[in-house]
N, C-alpha and C positions, 0 to 999 in steps of 0.2 A: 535423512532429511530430503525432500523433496525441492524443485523450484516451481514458482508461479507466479505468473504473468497478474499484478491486480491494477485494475483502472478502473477510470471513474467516467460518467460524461456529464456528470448534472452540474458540476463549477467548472465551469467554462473559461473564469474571470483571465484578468494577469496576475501572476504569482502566484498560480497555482501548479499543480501535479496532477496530471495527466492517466500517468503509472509506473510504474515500476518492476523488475524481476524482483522478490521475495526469496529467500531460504527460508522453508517454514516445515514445524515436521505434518501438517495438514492445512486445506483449506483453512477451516474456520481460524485459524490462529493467522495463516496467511491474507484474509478478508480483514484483523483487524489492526493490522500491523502500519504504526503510523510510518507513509513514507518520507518523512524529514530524519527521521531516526531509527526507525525500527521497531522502536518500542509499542505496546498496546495503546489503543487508542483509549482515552478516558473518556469518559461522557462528558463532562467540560471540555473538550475537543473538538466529540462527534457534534454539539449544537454551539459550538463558538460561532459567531456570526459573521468573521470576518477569516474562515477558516481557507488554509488552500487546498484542503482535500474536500470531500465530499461530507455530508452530513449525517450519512448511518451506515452502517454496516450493509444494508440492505442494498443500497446505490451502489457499492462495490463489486466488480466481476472477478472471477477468479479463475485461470487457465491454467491446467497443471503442464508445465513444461516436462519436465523430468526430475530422475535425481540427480542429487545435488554429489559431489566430490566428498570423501571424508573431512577434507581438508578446510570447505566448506563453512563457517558460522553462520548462524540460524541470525535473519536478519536482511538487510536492502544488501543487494547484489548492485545494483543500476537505477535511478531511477530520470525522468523525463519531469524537469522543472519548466514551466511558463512565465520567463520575466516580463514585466508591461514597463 
């Protein structure tokens, strides 16, 4: 497993998420990884209107940190919440 850095800059609002470290075994899994839970982003997610992530996959940055510990689950390591 890998770690990586994903953030956003285009929801700016309060109550949003910023970024996060991910456990993912690659990018594109780490790009769609929702950071309140980990889990994949659905597409009623990615265009919810009132979302605190960003709105596609595409807005998402992805920075490969390193590997991850065996010990490790595939998942949010950390992430950076915006309360308003």
């Amino acid at each position: 497993m890998k770690l990586y850095l994903i953030s956003q800059e285009s929801n700016t609002n309060y109550d949003t998420y910023s970024d996060a470290v991910v456990c993912a075994p690659d990018e594109i899994t780490a790009k769609n990884m929702n950071p309140i839970d980990g889990n994949p982003m659905t597409d009623k997610e990615w265009n919810y209107e009132y979302s605190s992530w960003c709105s596609s996959v595409e807005q998402v940055k992805a920075e490969y940190l390193g590997e991850a510990s065996e010990t490790v689950k595939p998942g949010i390591v950390c992430a950076s919440f915006h309360a308003g």
